[in-house]
VEXKOL-785269 format. One line per 3 residues: number of its first residue (from 0); for each residue x, y, z negated of C-alpha. Coordinates in pm, 1 decimal. Each point is the difference from the previous one (the first is absolute). Last residue first. Layout:
<recs>
NUM = X Y Z ~ ... .
</recs>
This chain:
<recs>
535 = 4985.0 -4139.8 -2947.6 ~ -154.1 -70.3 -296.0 ~ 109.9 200.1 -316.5 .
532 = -9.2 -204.9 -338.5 ~ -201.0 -83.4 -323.8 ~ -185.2 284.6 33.1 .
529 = -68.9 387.8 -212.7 ~ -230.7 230.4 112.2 ~ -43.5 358.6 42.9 .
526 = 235.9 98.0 -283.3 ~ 63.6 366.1 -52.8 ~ 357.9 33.4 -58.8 .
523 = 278.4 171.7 -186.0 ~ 213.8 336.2 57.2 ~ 176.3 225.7 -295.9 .
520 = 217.7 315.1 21.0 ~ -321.9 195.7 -9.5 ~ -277.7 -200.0 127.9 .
517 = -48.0 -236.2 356.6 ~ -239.2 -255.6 87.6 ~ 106.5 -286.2 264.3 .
514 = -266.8 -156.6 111.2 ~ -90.2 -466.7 -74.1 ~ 144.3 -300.0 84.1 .
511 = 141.1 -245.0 -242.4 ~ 153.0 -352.7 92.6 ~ -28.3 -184.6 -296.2 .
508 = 268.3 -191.7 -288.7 ~ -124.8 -109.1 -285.1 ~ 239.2 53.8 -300.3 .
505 = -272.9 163.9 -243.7 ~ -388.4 -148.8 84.3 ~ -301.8 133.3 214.9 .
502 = -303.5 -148.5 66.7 ~ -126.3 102.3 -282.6 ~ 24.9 367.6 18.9 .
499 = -256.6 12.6 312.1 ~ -284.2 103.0 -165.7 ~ 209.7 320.8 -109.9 .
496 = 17.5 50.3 384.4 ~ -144.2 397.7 13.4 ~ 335.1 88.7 152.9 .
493 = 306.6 -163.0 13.4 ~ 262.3 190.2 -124.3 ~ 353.6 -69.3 49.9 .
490 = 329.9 104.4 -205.4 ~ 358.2 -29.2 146.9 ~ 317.2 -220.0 -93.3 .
487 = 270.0 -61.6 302.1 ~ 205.8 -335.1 -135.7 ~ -90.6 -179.3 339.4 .
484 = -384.3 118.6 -24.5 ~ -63.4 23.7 -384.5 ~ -359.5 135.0 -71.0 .
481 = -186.3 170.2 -312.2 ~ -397.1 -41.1 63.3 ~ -323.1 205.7 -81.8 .
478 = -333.9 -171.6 58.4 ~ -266.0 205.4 -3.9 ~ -322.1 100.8 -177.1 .
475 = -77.8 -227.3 -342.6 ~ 291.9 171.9 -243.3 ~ -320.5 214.6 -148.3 .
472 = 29.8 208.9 266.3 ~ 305.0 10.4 213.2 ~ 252.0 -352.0 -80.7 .
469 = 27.5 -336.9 40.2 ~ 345.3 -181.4 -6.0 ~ 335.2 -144.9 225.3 .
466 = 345.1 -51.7 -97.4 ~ 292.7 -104.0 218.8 ~ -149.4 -151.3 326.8 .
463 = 211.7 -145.2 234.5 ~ -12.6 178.9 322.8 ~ 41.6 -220.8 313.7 .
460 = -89.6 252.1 331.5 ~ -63.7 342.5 -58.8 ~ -220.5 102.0 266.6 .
457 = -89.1 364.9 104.1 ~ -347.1 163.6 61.8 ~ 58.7 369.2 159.5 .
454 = -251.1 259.0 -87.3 ~ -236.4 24.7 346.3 ~ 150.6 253.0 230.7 .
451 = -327.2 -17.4 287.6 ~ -250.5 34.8 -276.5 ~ 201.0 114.8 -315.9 .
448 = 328.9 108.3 -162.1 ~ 138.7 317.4 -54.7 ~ 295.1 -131.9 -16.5 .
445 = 276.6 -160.9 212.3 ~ 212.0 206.7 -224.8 ~ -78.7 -231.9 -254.4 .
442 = 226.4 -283.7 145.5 ~ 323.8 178.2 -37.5 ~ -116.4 34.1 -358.0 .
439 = 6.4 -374.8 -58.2 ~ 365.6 -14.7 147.6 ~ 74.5 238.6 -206.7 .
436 = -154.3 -120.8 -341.1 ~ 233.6 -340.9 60.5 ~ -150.6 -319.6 113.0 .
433 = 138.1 -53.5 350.3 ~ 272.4 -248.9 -105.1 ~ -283.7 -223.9 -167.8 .
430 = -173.9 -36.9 397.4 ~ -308.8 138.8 114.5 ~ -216.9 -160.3 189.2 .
427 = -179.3 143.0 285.1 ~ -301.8 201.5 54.2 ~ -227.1 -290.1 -76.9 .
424 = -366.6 -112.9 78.3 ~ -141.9 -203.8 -262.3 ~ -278.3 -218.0 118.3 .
421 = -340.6 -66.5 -176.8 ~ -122.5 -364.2 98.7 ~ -292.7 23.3 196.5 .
418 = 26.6 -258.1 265.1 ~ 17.2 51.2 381.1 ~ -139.3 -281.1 110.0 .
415 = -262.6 -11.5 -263.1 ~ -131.2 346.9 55.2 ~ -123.5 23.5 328.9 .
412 = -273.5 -214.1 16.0 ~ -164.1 55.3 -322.5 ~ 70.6 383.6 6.7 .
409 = -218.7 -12.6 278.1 ~ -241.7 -182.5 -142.5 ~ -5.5 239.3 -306.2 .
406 = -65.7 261.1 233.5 ~ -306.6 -185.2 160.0 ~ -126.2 -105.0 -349.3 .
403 = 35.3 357.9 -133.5 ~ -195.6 115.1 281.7 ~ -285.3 -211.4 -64.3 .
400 = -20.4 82.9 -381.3 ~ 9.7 351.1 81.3 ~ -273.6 -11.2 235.9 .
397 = -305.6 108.8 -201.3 ~ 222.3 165.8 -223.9 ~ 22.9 282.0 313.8 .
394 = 324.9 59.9 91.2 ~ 319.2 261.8 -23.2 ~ 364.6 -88.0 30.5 .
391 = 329.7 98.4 -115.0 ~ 361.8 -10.0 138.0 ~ 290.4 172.2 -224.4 .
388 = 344.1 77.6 150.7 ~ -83.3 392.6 36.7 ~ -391.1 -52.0 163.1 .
385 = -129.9 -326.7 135.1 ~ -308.6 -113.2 177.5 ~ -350.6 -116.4 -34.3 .
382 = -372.1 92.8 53.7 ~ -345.2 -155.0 -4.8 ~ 168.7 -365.6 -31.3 .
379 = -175.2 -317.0 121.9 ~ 104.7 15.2 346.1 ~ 396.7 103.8 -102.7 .
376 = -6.5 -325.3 -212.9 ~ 326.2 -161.2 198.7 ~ 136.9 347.9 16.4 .
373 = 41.4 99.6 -350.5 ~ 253.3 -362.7 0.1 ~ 186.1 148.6 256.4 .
370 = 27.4 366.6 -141.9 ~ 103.3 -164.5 -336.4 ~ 249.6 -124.3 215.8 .
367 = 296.0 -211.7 -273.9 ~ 373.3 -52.4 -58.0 ~ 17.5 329.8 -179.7 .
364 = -268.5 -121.7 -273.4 ~ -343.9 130.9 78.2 ~ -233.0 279.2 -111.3 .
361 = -350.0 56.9 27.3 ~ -241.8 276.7 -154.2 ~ -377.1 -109.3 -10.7 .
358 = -340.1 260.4 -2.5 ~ -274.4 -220.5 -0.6 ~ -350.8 139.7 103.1 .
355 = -301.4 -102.3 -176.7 ~ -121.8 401.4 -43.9 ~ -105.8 -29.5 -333.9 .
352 = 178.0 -320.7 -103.4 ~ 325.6 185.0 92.2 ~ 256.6 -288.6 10.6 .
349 = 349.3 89.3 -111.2 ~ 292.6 -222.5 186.0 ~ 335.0 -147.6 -33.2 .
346 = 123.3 -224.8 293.8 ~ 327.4 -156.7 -20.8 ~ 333.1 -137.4 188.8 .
343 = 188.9 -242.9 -145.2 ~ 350.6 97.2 -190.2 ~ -148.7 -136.3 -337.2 .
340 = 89.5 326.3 -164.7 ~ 101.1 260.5 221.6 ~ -325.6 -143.2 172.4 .
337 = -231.9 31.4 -306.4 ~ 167.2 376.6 -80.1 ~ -89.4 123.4 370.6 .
334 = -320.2 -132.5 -27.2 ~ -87.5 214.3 -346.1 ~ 138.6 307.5 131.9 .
331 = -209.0 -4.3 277.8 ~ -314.7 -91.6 -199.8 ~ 102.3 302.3 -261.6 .
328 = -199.5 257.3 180.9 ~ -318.9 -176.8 102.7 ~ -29.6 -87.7 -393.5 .
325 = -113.0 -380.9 -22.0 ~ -289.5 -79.2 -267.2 ~ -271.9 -60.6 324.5 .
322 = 226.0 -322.5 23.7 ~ 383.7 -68.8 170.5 ~ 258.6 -238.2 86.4 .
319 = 129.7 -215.7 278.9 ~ 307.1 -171.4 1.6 ~ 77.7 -127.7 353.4 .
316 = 213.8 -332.9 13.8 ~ -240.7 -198.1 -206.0 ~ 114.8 -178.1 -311.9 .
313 = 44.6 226.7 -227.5 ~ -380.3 128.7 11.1 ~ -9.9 344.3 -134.0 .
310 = -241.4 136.6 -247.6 ~ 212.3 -20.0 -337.7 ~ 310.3 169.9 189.1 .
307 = -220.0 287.9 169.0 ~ -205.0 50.6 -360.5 ~ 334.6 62.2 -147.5 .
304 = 114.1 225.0 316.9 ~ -329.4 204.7 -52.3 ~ 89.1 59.4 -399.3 .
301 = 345.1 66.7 113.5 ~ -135.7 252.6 207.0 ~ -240.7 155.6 -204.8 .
298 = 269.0 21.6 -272.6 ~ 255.2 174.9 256.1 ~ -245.2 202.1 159.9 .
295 = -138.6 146.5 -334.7 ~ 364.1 96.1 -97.5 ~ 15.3 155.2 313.5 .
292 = -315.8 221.4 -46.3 ~ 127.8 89.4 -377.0 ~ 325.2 105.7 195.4 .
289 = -172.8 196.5 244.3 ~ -179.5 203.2 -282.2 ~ 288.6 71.2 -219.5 .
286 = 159.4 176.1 313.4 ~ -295.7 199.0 97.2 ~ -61.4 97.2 -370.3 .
283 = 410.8 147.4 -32.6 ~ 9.7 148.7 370.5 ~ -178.9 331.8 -145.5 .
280 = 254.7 -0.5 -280.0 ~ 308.1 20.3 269.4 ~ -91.2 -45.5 334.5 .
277 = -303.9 -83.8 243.5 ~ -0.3 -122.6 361.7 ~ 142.6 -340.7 -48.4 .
274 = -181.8 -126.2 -322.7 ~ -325.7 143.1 212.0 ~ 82.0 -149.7 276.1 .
271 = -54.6 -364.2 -178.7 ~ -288.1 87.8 -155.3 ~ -150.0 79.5 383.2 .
268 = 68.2 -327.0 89.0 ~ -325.6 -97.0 -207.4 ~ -87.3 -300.8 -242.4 .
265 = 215.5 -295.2 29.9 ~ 178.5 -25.0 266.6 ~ 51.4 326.7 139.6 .
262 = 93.6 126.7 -337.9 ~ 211.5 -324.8 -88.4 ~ 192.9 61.8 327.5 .
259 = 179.2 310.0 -130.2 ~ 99.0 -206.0 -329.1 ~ 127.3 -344.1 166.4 .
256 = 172.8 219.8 208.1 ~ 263.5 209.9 -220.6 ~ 95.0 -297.5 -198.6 .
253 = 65.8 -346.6 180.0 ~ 74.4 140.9 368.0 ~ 67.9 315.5 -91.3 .
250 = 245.4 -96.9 -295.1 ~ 175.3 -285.4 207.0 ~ 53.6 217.9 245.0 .
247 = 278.4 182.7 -165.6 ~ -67.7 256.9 -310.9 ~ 332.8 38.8 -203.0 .
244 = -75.0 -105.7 -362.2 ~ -257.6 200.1 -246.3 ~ -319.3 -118.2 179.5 .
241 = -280.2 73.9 -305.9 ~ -342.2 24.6 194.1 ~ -14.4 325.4 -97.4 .
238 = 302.3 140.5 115.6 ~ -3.4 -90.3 318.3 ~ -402.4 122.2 24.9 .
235 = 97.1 305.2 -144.4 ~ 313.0 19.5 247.9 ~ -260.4 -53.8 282.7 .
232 = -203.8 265.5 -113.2 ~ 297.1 236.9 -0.2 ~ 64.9 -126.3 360.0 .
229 = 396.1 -46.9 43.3 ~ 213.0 308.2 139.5 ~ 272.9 -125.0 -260.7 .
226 = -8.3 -321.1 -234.0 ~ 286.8 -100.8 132.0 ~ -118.7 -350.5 -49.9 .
223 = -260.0 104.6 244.9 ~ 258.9 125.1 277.4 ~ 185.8 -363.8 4.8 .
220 = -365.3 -185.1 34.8 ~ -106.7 290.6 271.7 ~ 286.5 -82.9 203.0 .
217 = -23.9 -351.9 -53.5 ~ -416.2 -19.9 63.2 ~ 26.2 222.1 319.2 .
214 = 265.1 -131.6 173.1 ~ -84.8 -364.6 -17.9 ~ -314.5 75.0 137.0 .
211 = 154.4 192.2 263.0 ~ 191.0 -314.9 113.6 ~ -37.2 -282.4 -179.3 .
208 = -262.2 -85.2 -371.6 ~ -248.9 -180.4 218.2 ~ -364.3 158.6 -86.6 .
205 = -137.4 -184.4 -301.6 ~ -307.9 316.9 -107.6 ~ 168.2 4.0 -363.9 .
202 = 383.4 81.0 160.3 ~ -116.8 205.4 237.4 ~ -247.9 213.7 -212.3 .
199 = 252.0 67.0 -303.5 ~ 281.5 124.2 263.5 ~ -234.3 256.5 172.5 .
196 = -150.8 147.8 -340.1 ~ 353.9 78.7 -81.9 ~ 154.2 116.6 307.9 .
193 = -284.8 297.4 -48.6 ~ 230.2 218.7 -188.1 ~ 332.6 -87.5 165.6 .
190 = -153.4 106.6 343.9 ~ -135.9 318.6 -147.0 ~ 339.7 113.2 -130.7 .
187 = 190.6 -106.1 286.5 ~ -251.1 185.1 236.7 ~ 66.5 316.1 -258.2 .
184 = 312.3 -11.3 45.4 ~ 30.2 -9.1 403.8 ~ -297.6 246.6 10.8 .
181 = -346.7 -90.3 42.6 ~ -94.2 162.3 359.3 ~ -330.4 -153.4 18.2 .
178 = 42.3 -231.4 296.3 ~ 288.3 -124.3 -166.2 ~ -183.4 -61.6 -311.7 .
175 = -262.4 -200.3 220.2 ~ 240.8 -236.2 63.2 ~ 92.6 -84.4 -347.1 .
172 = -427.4 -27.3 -87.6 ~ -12.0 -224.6 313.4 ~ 253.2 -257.3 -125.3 .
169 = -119.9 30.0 -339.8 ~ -376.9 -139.1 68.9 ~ 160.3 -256.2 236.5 .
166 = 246.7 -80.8 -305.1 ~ -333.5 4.0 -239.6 ~ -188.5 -264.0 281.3 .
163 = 254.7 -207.4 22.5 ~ 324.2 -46.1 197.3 ~ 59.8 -308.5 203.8 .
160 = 1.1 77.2 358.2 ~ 328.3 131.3 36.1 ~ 61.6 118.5 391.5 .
157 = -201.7 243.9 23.3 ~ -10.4 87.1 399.0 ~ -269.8 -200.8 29.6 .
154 = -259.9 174.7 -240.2 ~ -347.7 -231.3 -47.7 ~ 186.7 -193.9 -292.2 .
151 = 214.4 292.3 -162.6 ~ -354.9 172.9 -45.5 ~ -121.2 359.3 -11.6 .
148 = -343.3 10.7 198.7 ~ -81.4 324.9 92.0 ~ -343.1 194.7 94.3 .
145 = -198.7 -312.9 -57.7 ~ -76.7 -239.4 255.0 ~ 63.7 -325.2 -189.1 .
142 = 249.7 -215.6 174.7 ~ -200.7 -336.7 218.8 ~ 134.4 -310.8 -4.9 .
139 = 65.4 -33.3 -393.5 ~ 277.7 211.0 -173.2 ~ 277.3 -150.8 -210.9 .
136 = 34.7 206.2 -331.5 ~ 206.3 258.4 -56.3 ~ -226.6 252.2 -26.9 .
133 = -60.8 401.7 81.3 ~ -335.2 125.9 124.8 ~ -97.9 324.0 68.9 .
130 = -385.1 117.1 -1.1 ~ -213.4 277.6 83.9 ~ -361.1 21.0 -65.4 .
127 = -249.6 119.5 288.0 ~ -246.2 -276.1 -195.5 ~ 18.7 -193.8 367.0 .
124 = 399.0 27.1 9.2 ~ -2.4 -95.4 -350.0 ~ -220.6 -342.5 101.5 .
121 = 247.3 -105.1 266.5 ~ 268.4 -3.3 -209.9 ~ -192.4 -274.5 -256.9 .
118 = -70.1 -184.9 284.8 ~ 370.5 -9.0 55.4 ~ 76.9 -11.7 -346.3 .
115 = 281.4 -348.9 33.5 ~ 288.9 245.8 5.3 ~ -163.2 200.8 -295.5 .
112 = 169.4 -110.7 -310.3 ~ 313.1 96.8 -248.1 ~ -71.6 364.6 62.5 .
109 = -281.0 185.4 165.7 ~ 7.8 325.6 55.1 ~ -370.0 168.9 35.5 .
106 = -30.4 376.1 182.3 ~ -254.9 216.3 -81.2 ~ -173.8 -95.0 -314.7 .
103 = -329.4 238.7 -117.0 ~ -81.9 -276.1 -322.3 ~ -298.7 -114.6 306.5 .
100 = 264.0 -59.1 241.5 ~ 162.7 -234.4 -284.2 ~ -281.0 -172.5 -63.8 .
97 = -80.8 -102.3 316.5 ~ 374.4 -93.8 60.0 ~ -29.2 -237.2 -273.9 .
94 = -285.8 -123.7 147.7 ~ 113.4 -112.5 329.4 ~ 311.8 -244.8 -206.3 .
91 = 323.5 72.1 -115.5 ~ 231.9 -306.6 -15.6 ~ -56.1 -303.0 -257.1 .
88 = -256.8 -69.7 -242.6 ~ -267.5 265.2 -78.6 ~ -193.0 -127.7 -307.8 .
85 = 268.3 -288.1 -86.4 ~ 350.9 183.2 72.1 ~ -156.6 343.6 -127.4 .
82 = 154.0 273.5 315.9 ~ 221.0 291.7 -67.3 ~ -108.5 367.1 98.5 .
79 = 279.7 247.7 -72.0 ~ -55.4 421.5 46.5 ~ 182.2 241.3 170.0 .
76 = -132.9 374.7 -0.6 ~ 341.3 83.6 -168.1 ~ 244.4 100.8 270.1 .
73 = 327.6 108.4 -100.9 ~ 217.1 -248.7 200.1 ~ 200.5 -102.9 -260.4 .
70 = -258.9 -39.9 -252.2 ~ -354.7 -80.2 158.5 ~ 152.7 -158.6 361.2 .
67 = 273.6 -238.5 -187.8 ~ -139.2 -52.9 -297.8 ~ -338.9 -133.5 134.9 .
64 = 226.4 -190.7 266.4 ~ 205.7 -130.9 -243.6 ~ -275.4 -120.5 -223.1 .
61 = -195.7 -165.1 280.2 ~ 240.1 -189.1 104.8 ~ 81.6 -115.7 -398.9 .
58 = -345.8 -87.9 -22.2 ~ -70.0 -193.5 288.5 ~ 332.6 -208.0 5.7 .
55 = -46.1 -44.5 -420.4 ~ -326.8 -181.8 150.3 ~ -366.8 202.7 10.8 .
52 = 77.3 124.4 324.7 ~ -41.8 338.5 114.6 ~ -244.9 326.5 184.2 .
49 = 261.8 357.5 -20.2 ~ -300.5 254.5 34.6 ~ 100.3 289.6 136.6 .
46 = -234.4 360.0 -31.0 ~ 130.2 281.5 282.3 ~ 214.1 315.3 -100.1 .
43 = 4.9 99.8 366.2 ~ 391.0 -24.5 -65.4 ~ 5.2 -308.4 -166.9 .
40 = -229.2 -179.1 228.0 ~ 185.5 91.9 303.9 ~ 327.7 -123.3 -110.1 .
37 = -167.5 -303.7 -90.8 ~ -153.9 -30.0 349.0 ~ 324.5 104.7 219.2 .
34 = 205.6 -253.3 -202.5 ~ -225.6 -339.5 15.5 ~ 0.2 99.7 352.7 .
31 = 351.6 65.7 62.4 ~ 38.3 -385.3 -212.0 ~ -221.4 -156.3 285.0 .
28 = 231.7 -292.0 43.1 ~ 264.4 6.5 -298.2 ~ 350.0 60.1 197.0 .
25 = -33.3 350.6 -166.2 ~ 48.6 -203.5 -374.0 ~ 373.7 35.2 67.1 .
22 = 149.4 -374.5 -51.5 ~ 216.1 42.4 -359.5 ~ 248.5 -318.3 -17.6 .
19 = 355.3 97.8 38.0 ~ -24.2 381.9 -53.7 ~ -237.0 -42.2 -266.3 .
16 = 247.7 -221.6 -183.0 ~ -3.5 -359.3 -153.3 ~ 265.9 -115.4 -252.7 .
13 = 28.5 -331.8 10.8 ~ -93.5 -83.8 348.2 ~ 129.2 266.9 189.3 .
10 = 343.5 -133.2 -171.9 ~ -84.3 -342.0 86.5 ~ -54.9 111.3 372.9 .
7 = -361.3 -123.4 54.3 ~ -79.5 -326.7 168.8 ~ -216.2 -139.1 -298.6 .
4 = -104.5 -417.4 108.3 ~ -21.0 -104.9 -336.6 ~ 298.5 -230.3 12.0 .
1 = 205.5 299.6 162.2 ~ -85.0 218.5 -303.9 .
</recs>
């Protein structure tokens, strides 16, 4: 914990309490407002629109709210209006609240978005619409002038800055409980019911896992595996998927996600509310749906990243990738892959002949500004910028070509001094004496892991390998091995490295670094690379 910079009591720590970490949502600037107004639209029996994202953020926000005011607060002219990632992009926009005055709306929550709506504000105070905004996001110059704006970033006496848009969503939902006179039980009740939807959306939306955060996603992991108070729909979609172990991170992040994203991603974010806001055989179609739509991400994906690898030129220090074939919503997903994999950073884009704009996602190794490099073609670009660790760009194919040149200048110039050699950044090592289950446990309870807690990445110095093969499908996936550190014997698996089999012979002797996973009475590790030795 010291080595990554955690100040919190170890006991705090491990087993996180609302006492310890809970900040009263009051301290939320304008949260009276946000009160007063929903207060007042129940009780005049007004029509509330919750507007959200198209990301697992989005959805699950807008879940918990819909839950929240049509169930527990007994108010069922509530309706959800979620935004197509390619027709409507990002945020609400002037039209949406044109067609919601026209459906008879009265008052418009936004969730997930609306920090950046200022002109957007503007317009529902013209159309005599009102509107509440609550985001997490940073705001510009100017804060919308809506009727409230719920945000940890424009409220100074918040102290935690990093909760998403779902833990917003919660935080005023648990105050407003007060404000309704929900009883002591039935608070506990309601607060255990929507923990869910709030631990799902910060780990997928990459918020650090400290502090509330932290709270939210243990407390709800150790009241899921309870199975009590949980979402019926959420069970369904539990048990569905096929999780039979004790659901960690791990699950949400590699599981849970993909699925609710593949909605938004692929088709509509509205099939991925749907798996979420039905049950039982009414859930059954919803769920078989979003997993057809992730299997068709997957293969489109790996189609893209195929086509990504072929186009690429090796030899320059920005890989850049893309044709009129390119799926807007796999581009990002695509460049993150190429610089995982060649650790340089990457441009993926799709190229609308009909318009002849280019829409490009960026990412970069850790080393590297991608917001440097966007800013050396800033003239050439129409717009630019960077949302949740991704950066993207839009530009007319008449000056692609140019802008690529200036950026791969850039890259040119910086590049070579630096080098771009992937480097494996280590916990610490850990020594033969330390490798009993115990010990190994002792280290889970640093869990849930994520932004801010990454996993830990140890280093076991001089192990001589004992046996080592290819196995998963067809015996061509990964490379499992069978260790001997000092006389201490433990399994390793190396994923998606078959190629890598030759290289490999009984009696060498590697350094080995790679996660800690834990089962029943049993530990091993995830390799993440394997070296000749450490440098100091």
């Amino acid at each position: 914990m010291c080595i990554r910079g955690i100040c919190d009591d170890h006991d705090d720590f491990f087993s996180p309490t609302f006492r310890q970490y809970w900040i009263t949502p009051s301290l939320l600037s304008d949260f009276d407002l946000w009160v007063d107004r929903i207060i007042a639209a129940i009780e005049r029996g007004e029509k509330i629109a919750i507007f959200g994202d198209y990301d697992v953020d989005g959805v699950t926000s807008s879940w918990l709210l819909y839950v929240f005011i049509r169930n527990m607060c007994k108010h069922p002219q509530v309706t959800i209006r979620l935004p197509n990632r390619l027709e409507d992009g990002y945020g609400i926009k002037s039209y949406h609240l044109d067609e919601m005055k026209a459906a008879g709306i009265d008052l418009v929550i936004t969730v997930d978005n609306g920090i950046t709506s200022v002109q957007e504000a503007l317009h529902a105070k013209e159309i005599w619409l009102d509107m509440v905004i609550t985001d997490h996001h940073k705001q510009l110059d100017e804060i919308p002038q809506a009727i409230a704006v719920i945000n940890p970033q424009t409220s100074p006496d918040y102290e935690f800055k990093g909760i998403c848009g779902v833990g917003v969503a919660f935080k005023v939902a648990v105050g407003m409980m007060k404000k309704l006179w929900f009883s002591d039980k039935r608070m506990q009740q309601a607060t255990r019911y929507l923990l869910p939807m709030v631990a799902i959306g910060t780990v997928a939306d990459c918020v650090p896992l400290v502090g509330e955060n932290r709270l939210f996603v243990k407390q709800w992991l150790e009241y899921l595996n309870t199975r009590q108070w949980v979402p019926e729909s959420l069970l369904g979609f539990i048990d569905h998927i096929g999780i039979k172990q004790e659901i960690d991170s791990f699950h949400i992040w590699y599981m849970i996600w993909p699925r609710i994203n593949a909605g938004g991603r692929m088709v509509s974010p509205y099939d991925s509310l749907w798996t979420l806001l039905h049950h039982g055989e009414s859930q059954k179609k919803h769920l078989e749906n979003i997993d057809n739509l992730n299997t068709q991400r997957r293969q489109i994906q790996e189609k893209m990243f195929k086509q990504a690898e072929d186009q690429v030129n090796h030899d320059h220090y920005l890989l850049i990738s893309g044709g009129e074939d390119f799926h807007e919503w796999v581009v990002g997903i695509v460049s993150g892959r190429l610089t995982e994999r060649y650790h340089k950073p990457s441009l993926v884009y799709k190229h609308n002949a009909e318009t002849g704009m280019i829409v490009a996602s960026l990412r970069g190794p850790s080393y590297f500004s991608v917001i440097e490099m966007l800013y050396c073609a800033r003239s050439l670009l129409d717009r630019y910028g960077w949302h949740k660790q991704a950066w993207w760009l839009t530009v007319h194919k008449d000056k692609f070509e140019e802008a690529c040149a200036l950026m791969q200048g850039y890259c040119d110039g910086i590049m070579p001094q630096w080098g771009h050699e992937r480097e494996s950044q280590i916990d610490t090592i850990i020594l033969p004496h330390e490798m009993t289950y115990q010990s190994m446990q002792s280290v889970m309870k640093l869990a849930p892991f994520g932004m801010g807690n990454a996993e830990p990445v140890f280093a076991w110095p001089d192990v001589m390998i004992a046996s080592v093969r290819k196995v998963g499908k067809r015996g061509n996936g990964h490379l499992k091995f069978t260790l001997n550190y000092d006389g201490v014997i433990f399994d390793a698996m190396w994923w998606s490295k078959w190629i890598r089999l030759t290289d490999f012979e009984v009696g060498q002797t590697w350094t080995l670094i790679g996660k800690l996973k834990s089962e029943p009475g049993n530990w091993y590790v995830v390799v993440e690379d394997i070296i000749l030795k450490l440098e100091s």
